[in-house]
N, C-alpha and C positions, 0 to 999 in steps of 0.2 A: 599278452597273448603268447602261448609259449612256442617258441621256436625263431619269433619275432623280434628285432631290434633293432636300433637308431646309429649312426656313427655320424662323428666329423672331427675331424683334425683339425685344431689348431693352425695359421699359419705361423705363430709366434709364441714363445714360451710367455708366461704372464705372472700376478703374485702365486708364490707355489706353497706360501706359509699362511695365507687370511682368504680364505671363502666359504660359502653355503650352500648348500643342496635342500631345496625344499619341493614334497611333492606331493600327492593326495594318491595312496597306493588301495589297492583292492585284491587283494591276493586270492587265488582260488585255489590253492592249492598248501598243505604242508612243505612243500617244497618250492618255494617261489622262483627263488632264483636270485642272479642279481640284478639290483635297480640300475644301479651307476658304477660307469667304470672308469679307469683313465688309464694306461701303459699295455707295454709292451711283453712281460718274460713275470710269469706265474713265479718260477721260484728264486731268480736272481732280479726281480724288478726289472724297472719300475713297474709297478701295479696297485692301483689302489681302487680297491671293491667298498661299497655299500648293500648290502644281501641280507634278503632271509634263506637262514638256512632251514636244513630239514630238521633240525631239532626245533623248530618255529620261534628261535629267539633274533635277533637282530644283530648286525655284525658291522662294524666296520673297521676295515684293517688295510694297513697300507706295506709295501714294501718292496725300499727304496733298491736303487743300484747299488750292485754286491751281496743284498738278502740278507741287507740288515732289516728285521719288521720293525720301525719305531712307534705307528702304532695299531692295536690289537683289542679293540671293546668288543666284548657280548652279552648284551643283555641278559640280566635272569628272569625277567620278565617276561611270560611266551607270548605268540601272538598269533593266535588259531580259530579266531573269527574271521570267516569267508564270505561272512555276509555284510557287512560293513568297510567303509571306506577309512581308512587312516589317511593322519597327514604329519607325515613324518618331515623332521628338520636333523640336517647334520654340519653344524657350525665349524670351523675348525680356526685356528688364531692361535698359532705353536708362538708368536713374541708375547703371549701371555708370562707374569712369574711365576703362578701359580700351576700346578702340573696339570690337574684333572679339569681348568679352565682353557687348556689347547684344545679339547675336542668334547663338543657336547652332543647330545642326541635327545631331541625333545620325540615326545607323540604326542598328539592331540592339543597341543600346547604346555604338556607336562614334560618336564627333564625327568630323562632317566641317569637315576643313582645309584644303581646295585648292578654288577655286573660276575661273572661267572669269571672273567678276563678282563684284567683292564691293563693293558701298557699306553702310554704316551708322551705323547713324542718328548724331547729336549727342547728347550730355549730358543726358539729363532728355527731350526731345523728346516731344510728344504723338501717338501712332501712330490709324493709322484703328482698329484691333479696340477694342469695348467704347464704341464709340457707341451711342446709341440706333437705330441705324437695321439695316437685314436683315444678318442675319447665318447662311450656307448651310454644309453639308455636299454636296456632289457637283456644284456649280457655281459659277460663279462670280454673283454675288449682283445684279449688274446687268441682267445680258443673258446667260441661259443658252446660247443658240444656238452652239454650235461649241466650248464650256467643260466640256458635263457628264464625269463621273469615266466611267470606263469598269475596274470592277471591283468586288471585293468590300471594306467594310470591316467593323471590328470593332474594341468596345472605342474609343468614340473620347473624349478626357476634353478640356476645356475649362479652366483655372484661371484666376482670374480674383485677381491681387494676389500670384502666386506662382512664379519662376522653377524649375522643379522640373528636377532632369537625369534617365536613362533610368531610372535606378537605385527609383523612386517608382514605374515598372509596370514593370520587369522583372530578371531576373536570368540569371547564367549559370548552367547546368546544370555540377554539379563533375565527375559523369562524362561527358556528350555534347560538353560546351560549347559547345552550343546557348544563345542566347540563349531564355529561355521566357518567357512573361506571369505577369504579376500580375495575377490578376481581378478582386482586391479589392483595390487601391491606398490607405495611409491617407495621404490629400494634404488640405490643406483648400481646397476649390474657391472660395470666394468669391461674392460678389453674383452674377455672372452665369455662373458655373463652371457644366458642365452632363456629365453623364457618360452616353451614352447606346449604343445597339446591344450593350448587353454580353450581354444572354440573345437571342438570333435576332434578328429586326428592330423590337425594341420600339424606339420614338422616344419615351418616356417617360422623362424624367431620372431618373437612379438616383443622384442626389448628396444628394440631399434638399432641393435647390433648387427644385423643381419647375418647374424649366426647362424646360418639353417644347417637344420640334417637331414639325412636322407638315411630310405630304408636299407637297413644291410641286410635282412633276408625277412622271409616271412611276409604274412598279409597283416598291413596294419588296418582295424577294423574299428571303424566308429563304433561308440556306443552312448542312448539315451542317457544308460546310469551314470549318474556324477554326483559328486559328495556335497550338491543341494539335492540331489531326488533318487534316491535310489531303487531302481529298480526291483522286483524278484528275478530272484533267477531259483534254479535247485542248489538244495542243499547235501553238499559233500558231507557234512557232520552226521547227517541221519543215516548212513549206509551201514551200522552194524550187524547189520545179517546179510548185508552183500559187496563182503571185502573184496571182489574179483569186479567189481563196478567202476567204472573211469569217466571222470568227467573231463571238460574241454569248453572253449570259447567260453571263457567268464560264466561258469557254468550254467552254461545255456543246454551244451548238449550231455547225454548220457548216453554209454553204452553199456546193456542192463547185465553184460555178461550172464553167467550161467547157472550161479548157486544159490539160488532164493529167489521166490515170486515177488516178495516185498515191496510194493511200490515205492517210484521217487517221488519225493515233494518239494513243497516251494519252501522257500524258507519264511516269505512271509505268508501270515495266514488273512482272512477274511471274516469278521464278523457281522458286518451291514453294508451297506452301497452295492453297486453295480462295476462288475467287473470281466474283462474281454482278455482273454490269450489263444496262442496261436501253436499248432504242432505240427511239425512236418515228419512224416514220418520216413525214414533213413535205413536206406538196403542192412537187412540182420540176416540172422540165422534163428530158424525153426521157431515154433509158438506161433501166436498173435498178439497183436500193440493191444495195451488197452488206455484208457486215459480220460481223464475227469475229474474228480476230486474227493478227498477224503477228511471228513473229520476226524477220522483216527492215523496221526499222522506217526507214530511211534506204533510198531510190532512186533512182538516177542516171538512170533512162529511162521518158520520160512514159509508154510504151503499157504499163510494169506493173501491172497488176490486184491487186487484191486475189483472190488464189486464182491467181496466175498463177508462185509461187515456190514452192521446197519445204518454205519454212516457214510458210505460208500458210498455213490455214483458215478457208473465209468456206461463208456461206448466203444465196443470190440469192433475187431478192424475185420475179421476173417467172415464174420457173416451181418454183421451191424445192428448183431442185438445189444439190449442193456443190459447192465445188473446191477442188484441194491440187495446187499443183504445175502446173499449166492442166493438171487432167484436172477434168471436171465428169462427177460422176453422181447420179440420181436421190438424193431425201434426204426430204423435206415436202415440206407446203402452201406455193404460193405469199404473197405477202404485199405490202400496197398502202401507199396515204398512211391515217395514224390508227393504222395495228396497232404492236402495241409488240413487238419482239422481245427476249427474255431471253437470256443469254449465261453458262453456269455452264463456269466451267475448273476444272479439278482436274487440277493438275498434283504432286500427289503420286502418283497414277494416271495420269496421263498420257492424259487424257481433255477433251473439250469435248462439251459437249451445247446446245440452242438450242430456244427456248419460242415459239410463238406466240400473245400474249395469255394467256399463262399455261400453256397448252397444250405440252406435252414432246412433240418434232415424233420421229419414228419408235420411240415409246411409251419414249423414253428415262429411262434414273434416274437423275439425276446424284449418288443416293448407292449407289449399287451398289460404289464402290471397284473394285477393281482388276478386278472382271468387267466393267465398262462397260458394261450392259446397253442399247442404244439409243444408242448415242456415235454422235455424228456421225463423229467421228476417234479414231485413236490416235494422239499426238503424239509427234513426235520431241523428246527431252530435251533443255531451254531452252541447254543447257550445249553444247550442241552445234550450236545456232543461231549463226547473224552477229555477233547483236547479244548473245547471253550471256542476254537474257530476250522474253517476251513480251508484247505491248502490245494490248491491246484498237484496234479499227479498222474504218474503214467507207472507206466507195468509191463509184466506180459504174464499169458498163463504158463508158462512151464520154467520150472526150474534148473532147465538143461538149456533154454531158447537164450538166446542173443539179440534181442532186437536193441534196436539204436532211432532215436528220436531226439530233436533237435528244436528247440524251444523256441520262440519270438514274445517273449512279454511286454513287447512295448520299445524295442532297441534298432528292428525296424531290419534287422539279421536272420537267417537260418544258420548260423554257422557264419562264414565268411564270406556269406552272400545273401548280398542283397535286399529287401522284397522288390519282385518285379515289377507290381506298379502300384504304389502306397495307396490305399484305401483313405475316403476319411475319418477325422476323429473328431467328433462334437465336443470333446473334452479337452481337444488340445493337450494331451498326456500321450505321446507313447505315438511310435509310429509301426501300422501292420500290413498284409497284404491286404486282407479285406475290408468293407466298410465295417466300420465300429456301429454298433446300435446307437442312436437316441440315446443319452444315460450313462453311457459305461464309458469307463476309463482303462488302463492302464495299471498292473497292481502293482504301487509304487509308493512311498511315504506320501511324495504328491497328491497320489490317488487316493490315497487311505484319507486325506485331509480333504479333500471337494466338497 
């Protein structure tokens, strides 16, 4: 979460040539930040950073007292999916003989070999990690300003006296071959190993070190998403017709700025089952929200609307009609800053219904099945759309308007709060304000699989 980060100091210096960093990252951003840090002084050391930088390749560099860097990897590999979880490892073991054997850097359980930058270290050499001094998660340990991570982590382990490779947290799936975690890794972490974020946002060391950190600034904010189920949230990548667009909290929230109507979407889409999200919508400037979902999730011309295609269906917040296709007619209540709108599709029926505050807007059922009783729409079969599925999505109608809307699919959040009092979920996927229907889920790899 950007602006967010962990700290704890050592009370004693520890091995400073043989340890591991492993963790399961989610980046939301081209600019992430840094994951891990350890020292004191940016240009004369000690300081040793693990980051993604803004050029979206991977970094790890270290440098020692006096500013000498010994060492200096960056990947040429980029790394600019925001919609997926990595599980990044960075080993290091300088009493290696072999040079490019003192510091490795796996993803996914694959080492990376091609780098842009490679120095490493010397023989035996004492590195900045496992001094006595600050040592951070989501910043860099010196001067936070313009370094915090900007995403989710999870599972992040520490070892301290032991070169471990991917294989210690994780494995390939023999059917998917999917890289998947290890929740309980048997590694022995050492003096200052520390294993922490593995059950939601606990900072309490789970090594039996009792390592703990605490928060050094920022709101740290549980989230559903984790690298067994991931979440939707919107997708950063889809914004090229609205470069003045900023996203935030694991992008959950958007703020739609001013240069193009284009709606945002999810990153994952929907082609059959029943599915439940949640929008609150967030003090803007000028226009009206709109919000619902599109099967044309790509747009080549700023002035389309959400509700302006035939695979559209949205509910306008300014007077609570609908539109499909740019025809708008009467539908519900209008709706302002603070209401939360619900969103149940069921497209095994071929249906979308829409809540206000809990409230099923023209006395809609979203479990009536195939009668659709109160549907806002009858939708045309995903299969027959542009894009093959559907994507949850919000808007607004003007091109000058700012509104700001803030997403819950399932993480149980508006931003860095809360829901006030969890609805239930027959599905057991995903936690909301309001009661989830009979049926619906969550739209989550989880969800996608029920």
């Amino acid at each position: 979460m950007a602006n967010t980060y962990l700290t704890r100091t050592p009370s004693s210096s520890s091995n400073k040539k043989t340890y591991t960093f492993s963790a399961w990252v989610k980046p939301s951003s081209t600019t992430s930040g840094v994951l891990f840090s350890c020292g004191t002084d940016i240009s004369n050391g000690p300081l040793f950073t693990i980051n993604f930088r803004s050029d979206t390749n991977i970094r790890v560099e270290d440098t020692i007292s006096g500013g000498t860097q010994p060492i200096n990897l960056r990947t040429s590999r980029l790394f600019r999916d925001h919609n997926a979880w990595y599980h990044l490892v960075v080993a290091v073991d300088t009493t290696q003989g072999t040079a490019s054997d003192r510091v490795k850097i796996y993803v996914n359980g694959e080492q990376e070999t091609s780098f842009t930058s490679a120095t490493y270290p010397n023989q035996n050499i004492d590195t900045s990690v496992n001094n006595n001094h600050i040592h951070a998660i989501g910043a860099r340990s010196t001067s936070q300003s313009g370094t915090y991570y900007n995403g989710s982590m999870s599972h992040v382990h520490f070892i301290d006296g032991t070169a471990y490779t991917p294989s210690a947290f994780g494995s390939t799936d023999s059917v998917t071959g999917e890289w998947q975690i290890n929740t309980s890794p048997s590694v022995t972490y050492g003096t200052n190993g520390f294993f922490i974020l593995k059950d939601g946002n606990s900072v309490t060391d789970q090594s039996g070190n009792g390592n703990n950190f605490t928060v050094g600034g920022g709101t740290l904010t549980n989230t559903e998403d984790s690298p067994s189920n991931v979440f939707a949230t919107l997708n950063p990548l889809h914004k090229s017709l609205n470069t003045d667009r900023s996203f935030a909290n694991g992008n959950t929230y958007v703020d739609l700025g001013g240069t193009a109507r284009v709606p945002e979407v999810s990153n994952l889409g929907m082609t059959s089952g029943k599915f439940y999200a949640e929008m609150k919508d967030i003090n803007g400037s000028g226009g009206k929200s709109r919000i619902g979902i599109t099967g044309e999730a790509f747009r080549y011309n700023d002035t389309d609307w959400l509700g302006s295609d035939a695979y559209d269906y949205g509910y306008y917040s300014d007077d609570g009609t609908k539109a499909n296709g740019a025809n708008e007619t009467s539908y519900g209540d209008s709706w302002t800053d603070g209401d939360i709108i619900g969103i149940a599709v069921d497209l095994d029926n071929l249906k979308i219904y829409f809540s206000k505050n809990g409230v099923w807007q023209n006395s809609g059922d979203p479990t009536s099945g195939a009668t659709g009783t109160g549907a806002a729409f009858t939708l045309s079969s995903p299969s027959s759309t542009n894009d093959g599925a559907y994507f949850f999505a919000c808007g607004d109608d003007n091109q000058y308007a700012a509104r700001r809307m803030a997403w819950n699919f399932g993480n149980g959040y508006f931003q860095t709060t809360a829901v006030a009092s969890a609805g239930t979920n027959a599905s057991g996927n995903g936690i909301f304000e309001y009661e989830v229907p009979t049926g619906y889920t969550a739209l989550s790899t989880k969800g996608l699989n029920l």
